[in-house]
Each structure stands twice: as structure tokens, then as C-alpha cells.
PyMOL Python script that loads the backbone (N, CA, C, O; Angstrom):
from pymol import cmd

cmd.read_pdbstr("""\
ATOM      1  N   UNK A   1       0.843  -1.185   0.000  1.00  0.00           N
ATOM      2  CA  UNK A   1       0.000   0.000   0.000  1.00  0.00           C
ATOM      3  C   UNK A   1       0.884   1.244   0.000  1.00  0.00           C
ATOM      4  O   UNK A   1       1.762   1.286   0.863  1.00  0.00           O
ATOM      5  N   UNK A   2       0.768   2.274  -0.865  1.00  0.00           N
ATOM      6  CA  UNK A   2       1.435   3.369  -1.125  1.00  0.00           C
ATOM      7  C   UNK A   2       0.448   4.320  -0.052  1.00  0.00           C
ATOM      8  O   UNK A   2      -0.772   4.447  -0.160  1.00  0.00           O
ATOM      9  N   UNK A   3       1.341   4.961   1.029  1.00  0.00           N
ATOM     10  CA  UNK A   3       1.384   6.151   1.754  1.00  0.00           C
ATOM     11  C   UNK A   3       1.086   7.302   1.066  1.00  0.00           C
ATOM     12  O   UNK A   3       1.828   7.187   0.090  1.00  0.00           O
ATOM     13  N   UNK A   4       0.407   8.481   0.907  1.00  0.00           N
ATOM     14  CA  UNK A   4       0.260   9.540   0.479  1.00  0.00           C
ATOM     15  C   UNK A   4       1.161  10.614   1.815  1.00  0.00           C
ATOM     16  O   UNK A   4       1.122  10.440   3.033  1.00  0.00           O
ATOM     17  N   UNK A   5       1.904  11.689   1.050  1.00  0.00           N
ATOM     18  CA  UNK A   5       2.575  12.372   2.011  1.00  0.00           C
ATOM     19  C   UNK A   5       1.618  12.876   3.383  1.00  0.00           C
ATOM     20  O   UNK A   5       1.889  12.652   4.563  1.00  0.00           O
ATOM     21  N   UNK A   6       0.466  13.597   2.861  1.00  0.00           N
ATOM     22  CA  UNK A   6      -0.244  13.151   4.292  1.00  0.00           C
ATOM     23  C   UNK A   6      -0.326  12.483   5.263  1.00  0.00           C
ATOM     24  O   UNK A   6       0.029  12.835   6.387  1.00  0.00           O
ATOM     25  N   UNK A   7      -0.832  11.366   4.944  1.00  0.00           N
ATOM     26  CA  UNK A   7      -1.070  10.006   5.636  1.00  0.00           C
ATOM     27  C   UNK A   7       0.674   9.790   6.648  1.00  0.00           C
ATOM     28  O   UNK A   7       0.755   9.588   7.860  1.00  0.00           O
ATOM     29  N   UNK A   8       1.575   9.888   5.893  1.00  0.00           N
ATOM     30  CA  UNK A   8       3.112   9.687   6.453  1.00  0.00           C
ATOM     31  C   UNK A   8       3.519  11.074   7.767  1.00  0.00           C
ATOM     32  O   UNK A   8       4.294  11.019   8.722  1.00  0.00           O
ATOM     33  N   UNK A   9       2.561  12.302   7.252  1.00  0.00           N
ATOM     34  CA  UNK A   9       3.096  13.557   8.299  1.00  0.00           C
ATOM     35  C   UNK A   9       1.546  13.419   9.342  1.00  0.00           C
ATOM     36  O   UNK A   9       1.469  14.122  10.350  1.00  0.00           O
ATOM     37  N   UNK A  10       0.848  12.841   9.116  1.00  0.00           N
ATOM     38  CA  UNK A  10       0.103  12.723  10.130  1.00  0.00           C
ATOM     39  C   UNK A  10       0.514  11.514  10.970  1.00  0.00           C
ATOM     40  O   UNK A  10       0.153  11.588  12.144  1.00  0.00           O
ATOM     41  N   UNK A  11       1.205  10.393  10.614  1.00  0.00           N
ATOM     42  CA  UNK A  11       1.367   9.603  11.717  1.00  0.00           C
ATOM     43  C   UNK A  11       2.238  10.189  12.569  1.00  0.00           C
ATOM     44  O   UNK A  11       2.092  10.466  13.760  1.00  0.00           O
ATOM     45  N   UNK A  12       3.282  10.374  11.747  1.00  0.00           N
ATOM     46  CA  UNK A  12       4.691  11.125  12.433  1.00  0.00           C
ATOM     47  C   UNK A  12       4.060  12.216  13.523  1.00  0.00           C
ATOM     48  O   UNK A  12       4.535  12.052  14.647  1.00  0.00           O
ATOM     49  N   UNK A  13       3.184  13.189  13.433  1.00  0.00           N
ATOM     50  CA  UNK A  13       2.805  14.034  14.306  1.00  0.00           C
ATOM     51  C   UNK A  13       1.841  13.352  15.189  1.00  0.00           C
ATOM     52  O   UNK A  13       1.865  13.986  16.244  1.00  0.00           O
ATOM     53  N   UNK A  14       1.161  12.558  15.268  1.00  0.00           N
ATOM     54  CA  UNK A  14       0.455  11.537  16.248  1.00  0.00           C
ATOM     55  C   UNK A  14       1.855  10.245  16.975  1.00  0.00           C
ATOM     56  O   UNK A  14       2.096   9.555  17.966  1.00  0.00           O
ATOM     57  N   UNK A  15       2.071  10.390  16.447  1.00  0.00           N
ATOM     58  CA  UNK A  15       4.148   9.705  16.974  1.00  0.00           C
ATOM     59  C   UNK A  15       4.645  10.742  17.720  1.00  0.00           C
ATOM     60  O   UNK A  15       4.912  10.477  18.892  1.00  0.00           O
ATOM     61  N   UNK A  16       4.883  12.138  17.230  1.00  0.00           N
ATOM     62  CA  UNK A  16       5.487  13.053  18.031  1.00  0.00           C
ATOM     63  C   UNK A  16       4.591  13.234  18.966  1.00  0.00           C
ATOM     64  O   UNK A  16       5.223  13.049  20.006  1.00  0.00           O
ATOM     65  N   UNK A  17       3.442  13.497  19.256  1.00  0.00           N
ATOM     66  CA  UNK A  17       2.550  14.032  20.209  1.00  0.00           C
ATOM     67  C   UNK A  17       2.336  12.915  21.308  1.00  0.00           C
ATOM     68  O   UNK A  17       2.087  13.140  22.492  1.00  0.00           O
ATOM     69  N   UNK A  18       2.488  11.562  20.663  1.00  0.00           N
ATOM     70  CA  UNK A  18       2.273  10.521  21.833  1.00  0.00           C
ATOM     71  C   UNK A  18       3.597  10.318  22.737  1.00  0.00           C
ATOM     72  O   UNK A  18       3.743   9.764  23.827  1.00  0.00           O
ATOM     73  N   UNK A  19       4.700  11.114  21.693  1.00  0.00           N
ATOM     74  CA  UNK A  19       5.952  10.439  22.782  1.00  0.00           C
ATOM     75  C   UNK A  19       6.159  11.774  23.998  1.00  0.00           C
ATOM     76  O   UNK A  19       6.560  11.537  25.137  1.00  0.00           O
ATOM     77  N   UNK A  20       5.830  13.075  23.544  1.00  0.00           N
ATOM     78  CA  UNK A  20       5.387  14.096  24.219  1.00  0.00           C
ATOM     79  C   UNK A  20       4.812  13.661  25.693  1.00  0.00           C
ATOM     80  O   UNK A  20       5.447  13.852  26.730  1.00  0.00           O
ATOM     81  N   UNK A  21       3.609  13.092  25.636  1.00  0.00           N
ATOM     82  CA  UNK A  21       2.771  12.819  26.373  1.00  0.00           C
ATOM     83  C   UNK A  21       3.483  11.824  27.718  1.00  0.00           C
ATOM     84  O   UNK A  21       3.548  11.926  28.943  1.00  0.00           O
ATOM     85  N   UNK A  22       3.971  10.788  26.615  1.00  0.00           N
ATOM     86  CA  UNK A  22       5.019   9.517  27.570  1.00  0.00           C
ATOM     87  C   UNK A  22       5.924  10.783  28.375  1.00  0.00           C
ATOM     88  O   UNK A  22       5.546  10.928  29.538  1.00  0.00           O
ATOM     89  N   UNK A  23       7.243  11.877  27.881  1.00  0.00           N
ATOM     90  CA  UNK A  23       7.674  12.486  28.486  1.00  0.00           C
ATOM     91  C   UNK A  23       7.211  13.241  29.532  1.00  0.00           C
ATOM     92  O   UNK A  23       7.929  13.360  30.525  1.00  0.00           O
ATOM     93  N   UNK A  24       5.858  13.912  29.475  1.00  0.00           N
ATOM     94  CA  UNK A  24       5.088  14.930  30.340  1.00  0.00           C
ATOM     95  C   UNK A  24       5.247  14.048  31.702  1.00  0.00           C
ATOM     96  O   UNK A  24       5.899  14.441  32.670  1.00  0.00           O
ATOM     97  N   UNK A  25       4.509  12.710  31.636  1.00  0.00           N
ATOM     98  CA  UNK A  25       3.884  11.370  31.985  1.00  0.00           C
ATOM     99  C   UNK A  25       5.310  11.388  32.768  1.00  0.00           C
ATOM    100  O   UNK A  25       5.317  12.262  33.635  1.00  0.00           O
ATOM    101  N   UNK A  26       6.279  10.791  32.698  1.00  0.00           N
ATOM    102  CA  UNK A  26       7.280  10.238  33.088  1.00  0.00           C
ATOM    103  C   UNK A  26       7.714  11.507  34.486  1.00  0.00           C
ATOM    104  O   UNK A  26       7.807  11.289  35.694  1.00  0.00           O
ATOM    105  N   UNK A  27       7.919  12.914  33.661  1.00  0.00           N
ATOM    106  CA  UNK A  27       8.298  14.079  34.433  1.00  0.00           C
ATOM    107  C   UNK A  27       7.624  14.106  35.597  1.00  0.00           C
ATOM    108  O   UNK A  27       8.190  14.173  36.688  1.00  0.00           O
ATOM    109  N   UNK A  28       5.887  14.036  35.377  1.00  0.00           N
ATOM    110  CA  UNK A  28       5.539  14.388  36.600  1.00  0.00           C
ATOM    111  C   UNK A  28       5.717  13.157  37.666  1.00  0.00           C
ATOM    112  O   UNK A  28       5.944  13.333  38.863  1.00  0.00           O
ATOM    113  N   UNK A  29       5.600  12.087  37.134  1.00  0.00           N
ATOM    114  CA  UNK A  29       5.582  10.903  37.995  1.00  0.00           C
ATOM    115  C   UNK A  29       7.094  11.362  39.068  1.00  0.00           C
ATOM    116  O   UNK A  29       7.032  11.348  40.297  1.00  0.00           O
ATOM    117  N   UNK A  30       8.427  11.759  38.244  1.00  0.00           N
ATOM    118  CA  UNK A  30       9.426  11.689  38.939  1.00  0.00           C
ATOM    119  C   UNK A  30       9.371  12.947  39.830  1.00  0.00           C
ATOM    120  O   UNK A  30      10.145  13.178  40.759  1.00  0.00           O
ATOM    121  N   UNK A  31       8.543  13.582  39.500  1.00  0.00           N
ATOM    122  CA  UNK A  31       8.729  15.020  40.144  1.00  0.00           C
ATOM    123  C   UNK A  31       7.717  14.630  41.461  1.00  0.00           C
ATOM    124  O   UNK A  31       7.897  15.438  42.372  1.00  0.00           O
ATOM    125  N   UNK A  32       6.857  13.754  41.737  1.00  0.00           N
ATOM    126  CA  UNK A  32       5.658  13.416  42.059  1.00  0.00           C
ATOM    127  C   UNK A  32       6.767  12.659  43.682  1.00  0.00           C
ATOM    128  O   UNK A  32       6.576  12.807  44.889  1.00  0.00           O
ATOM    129  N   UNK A  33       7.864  11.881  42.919  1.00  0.00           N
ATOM    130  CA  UNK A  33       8.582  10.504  43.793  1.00  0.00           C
ATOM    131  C   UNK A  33       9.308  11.613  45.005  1.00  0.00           C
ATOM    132  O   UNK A  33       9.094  11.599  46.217  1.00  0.00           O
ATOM    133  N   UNK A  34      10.509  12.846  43.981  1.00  0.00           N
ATOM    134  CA  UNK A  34      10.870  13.706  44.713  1.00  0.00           C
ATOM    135  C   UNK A  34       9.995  13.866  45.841  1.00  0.00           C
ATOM    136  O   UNK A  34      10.279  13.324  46.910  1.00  0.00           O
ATOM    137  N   UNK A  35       8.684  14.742  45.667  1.00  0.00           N
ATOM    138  CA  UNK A  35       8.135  15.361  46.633  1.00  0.00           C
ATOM    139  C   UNK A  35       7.708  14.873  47.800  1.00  0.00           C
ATOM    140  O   UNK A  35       7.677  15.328  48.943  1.00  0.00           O
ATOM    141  N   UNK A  36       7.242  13.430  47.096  1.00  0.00           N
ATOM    142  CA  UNK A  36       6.715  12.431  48.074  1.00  0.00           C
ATOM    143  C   UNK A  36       8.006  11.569  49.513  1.00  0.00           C
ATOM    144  O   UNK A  36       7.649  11.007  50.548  1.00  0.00           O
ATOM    145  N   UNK A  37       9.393  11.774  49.031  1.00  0.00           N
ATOM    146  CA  UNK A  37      10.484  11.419  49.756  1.00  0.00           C
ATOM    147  C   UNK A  37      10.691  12.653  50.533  1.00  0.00           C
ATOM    148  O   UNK A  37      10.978  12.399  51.703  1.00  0.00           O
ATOM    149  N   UNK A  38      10.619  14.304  50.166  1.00  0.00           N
ATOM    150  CA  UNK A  38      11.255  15.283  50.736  1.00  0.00           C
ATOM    151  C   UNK A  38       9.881  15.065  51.769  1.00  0.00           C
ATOM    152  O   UNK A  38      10.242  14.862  52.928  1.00  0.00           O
ATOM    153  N   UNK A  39       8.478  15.065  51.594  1.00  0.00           N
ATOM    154  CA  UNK A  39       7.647  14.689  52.752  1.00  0.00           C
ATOM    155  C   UNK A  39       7.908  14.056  53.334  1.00  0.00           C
ATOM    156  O   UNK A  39       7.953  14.506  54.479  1.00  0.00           O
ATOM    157  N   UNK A  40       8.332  12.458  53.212  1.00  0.00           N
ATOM    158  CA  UNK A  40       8.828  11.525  54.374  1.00  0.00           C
ATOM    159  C   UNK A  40       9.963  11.944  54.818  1.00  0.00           C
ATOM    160  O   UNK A  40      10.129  11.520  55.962  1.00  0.00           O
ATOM    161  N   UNK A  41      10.948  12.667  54.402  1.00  0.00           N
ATOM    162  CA  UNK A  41      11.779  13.074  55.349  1.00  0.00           C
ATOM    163  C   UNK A  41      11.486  14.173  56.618  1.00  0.00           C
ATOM    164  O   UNK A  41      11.705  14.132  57.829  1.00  0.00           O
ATOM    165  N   UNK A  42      10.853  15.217  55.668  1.00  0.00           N
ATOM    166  CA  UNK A  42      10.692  15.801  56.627  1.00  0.00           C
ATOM    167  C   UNK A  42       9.550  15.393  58.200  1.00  0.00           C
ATOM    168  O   UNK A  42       9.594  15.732  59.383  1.00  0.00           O
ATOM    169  N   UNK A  43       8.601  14.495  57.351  1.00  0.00           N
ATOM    170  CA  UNK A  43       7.958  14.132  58.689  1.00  0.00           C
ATOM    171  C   UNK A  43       8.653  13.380  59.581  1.00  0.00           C
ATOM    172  O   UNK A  43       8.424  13.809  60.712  1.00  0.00           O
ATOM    173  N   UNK A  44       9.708  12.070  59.596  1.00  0.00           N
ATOM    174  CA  UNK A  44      10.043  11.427  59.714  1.00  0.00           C
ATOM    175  C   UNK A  44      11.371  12.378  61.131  1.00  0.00           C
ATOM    176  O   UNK A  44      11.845  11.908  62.166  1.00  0.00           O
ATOM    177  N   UNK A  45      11.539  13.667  60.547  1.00  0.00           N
ATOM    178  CA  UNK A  45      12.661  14.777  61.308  1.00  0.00           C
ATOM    179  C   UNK A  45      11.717  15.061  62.436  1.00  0.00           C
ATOM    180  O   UNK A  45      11.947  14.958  63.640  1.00  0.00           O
ATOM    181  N   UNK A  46      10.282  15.548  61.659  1.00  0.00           N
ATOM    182  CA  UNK A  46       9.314  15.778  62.944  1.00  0.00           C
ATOM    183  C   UNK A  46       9.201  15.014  63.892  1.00  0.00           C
ATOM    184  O   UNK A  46       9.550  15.470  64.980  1.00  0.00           O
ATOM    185  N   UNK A  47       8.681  13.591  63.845  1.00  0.00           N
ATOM    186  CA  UNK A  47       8.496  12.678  64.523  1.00  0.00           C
ATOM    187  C   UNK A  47       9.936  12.094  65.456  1.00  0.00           C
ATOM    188  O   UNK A  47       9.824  11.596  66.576  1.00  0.00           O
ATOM    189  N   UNK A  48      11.294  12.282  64.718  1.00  0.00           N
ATOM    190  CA  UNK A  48      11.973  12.298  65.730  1.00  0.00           C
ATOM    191  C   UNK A  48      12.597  13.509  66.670  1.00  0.00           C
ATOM    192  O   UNK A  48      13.334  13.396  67.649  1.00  0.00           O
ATOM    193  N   UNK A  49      12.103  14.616  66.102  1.00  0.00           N
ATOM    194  CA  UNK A  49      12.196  15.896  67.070  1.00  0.00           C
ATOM    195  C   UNK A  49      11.426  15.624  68.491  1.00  0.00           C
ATOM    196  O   UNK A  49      11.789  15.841  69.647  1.00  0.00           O
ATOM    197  N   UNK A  50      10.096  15.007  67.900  1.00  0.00           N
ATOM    198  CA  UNK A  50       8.796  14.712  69.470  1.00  0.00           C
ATOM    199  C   UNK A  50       9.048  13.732  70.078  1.00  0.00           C
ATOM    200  O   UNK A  50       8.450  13.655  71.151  1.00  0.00           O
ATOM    201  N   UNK A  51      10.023  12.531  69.722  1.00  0.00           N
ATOM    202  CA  UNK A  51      10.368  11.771  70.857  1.00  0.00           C
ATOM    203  C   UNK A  51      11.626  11.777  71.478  1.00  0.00           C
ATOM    204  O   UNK A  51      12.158  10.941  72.210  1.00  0.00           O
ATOM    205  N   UNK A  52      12.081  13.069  70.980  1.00  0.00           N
ATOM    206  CA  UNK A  52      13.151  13.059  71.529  1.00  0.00           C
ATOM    207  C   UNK A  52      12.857  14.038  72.836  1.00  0.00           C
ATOM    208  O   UNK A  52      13.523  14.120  73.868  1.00  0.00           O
ATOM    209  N   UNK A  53      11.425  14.889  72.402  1.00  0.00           N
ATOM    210  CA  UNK A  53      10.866  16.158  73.779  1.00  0.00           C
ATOM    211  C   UNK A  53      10.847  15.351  74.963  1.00  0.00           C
ATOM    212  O   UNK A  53      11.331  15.602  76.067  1.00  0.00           O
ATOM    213  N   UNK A  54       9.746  13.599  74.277  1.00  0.00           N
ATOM    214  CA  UNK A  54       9.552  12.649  75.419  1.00  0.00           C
ATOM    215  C   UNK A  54      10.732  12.404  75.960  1.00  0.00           C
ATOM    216  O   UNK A  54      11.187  12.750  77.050  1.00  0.00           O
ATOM    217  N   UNK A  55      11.188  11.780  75.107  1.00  0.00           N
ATOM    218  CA  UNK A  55      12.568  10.971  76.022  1.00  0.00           C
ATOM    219  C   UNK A  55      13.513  11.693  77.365  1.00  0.00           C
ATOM    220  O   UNK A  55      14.015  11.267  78.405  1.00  0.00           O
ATOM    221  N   UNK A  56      13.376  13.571  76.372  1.00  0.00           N
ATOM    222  CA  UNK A  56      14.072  14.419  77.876  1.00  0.00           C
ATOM    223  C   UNK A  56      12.757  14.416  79.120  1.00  0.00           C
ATOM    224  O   UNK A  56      13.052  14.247  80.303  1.00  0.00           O
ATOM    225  N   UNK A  57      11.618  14.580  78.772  1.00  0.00           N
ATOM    226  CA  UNK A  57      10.502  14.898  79.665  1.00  0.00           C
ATOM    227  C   UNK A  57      10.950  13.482  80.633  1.00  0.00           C
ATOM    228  O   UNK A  57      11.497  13.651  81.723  1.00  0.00           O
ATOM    229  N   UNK A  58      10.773  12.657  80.318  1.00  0.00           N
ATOM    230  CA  UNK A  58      10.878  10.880  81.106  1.00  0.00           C
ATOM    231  C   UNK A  58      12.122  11.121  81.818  1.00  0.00           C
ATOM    232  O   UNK A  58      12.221  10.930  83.031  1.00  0.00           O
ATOM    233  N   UNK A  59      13.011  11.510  81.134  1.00  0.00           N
ATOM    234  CA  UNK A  59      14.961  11.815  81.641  1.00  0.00           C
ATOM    235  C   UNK A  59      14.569  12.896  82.763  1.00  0.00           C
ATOM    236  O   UNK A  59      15.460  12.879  83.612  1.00  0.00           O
ATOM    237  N   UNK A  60      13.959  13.467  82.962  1.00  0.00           N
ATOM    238  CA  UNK A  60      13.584  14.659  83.866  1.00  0.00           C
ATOM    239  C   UNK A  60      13.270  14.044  84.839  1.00  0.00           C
ATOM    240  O   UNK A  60      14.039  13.969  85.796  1.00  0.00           O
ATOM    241  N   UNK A  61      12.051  13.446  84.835  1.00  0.00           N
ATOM    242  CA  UNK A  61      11.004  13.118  85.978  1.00  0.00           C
ATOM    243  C   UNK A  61      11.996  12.233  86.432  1.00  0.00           C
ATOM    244  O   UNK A  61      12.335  12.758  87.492  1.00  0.00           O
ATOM    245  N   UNK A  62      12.757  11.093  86.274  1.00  0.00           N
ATOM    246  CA  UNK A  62      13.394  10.492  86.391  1.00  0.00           C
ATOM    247  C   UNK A  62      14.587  11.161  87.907  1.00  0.00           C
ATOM    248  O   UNK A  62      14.639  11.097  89.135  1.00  0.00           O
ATOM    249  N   UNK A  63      15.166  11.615  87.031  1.00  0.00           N
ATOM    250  CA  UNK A  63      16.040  12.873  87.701  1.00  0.00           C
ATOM    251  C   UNK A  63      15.582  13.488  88.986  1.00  0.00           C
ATOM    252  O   UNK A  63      16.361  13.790  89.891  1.00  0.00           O
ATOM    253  N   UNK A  64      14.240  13.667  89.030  1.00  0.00           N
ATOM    254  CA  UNK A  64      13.713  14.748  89.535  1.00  0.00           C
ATOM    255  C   UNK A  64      13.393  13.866  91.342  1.00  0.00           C
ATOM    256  O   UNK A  64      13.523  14.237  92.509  1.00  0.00           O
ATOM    257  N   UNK A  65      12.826  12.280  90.488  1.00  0.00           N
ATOM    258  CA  UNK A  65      12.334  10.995  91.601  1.00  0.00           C
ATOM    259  C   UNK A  65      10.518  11.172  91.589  1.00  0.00           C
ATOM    260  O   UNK A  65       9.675  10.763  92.388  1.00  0.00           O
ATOM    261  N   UNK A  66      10.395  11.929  90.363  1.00  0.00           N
ATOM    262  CA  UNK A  66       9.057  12.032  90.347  1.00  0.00           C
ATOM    263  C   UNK A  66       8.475  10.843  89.865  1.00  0.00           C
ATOM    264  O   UNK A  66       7.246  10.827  89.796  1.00  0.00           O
ATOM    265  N   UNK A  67       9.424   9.341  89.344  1.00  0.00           N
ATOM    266  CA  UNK A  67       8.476   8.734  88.974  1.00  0.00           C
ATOM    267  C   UNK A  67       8.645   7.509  89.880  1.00  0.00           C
ATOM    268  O   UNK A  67       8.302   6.456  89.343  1.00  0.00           O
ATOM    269  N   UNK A  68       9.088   7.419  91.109  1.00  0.00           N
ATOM    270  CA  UNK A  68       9.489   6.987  91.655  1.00  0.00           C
ATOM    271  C   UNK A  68       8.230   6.293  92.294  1.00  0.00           C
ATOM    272  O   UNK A  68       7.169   6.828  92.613  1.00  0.00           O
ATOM    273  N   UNK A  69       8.732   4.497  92.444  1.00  0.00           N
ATOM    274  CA  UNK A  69       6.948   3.903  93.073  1.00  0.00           C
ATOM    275  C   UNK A  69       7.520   4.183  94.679  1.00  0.00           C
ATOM    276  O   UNK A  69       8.662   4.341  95.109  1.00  0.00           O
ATOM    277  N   UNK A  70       5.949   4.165  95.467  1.00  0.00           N
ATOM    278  CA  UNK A  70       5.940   4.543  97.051  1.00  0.00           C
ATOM    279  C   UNK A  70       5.647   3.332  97.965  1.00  0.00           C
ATOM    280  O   UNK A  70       5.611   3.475  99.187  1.00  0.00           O
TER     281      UNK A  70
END
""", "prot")
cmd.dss("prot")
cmd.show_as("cartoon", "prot")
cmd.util.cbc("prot")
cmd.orient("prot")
């Protein structure tokens, strides 16, 4: 079957536009992984900032003989 030049610049631009799409596709996914790791880090900083408040609060009372049984 003989192609008409049409037929050949329309696939090619439905080729270019789909691999477009794969790229967009790919970008956000990775941009998506970034954000989603800089969140677990940073929560992960939070969560050990607050047990570390506990751990001095417990180190205190401790210290103090406030938790001392009677």
C-alpha cells in the first residue's frame, strides 16, 4: 500500500505528540517521587524531634524521683 505524504506527516505528528505525552507522563511521575520522599523526610525529622521532647521529659522526671513507686 502506497502512503500519500499526508497520511506519512500525520502519523509522524500523532508519533510526536504521543511520545510528548510519555515524556510529560514520566516528568511528573518523577517530580511526584521527589516530593513524596522530601515529605517523608521531613515528617520522619518531625516525629523524631517529638520523641526526643519525650525521652528528655521521662529523663527529667526520672532525675527529679518524680516517677518513683511509694
Amino acid at each position: 500500500m502506497v502512503q500519500t505524504r499526508a497520511q506519512r506527516r500525520k502519523e509522524k505528528e500523532e508519533a510526536k505528540k504521543k511520545a510528548q505525552e510519555e515524556a510529560a507522563a514520566a516528568q511528573s511521575s518523577s517530580s511526584a517521587v521527589t516530593l513524596d520522599s522530601k515529605l517523608d523526610s521531613l515528617l520522619e525529622k518531625k516525629l523524631e524531634e517529638k520523641i526526643n521532647k519525650i525521652i528528655e521529659k521521662i529523663l527529667e522526671k526520672k532525675k527529679s524521683g518524680k516517677n518513683k513507686r511509694r
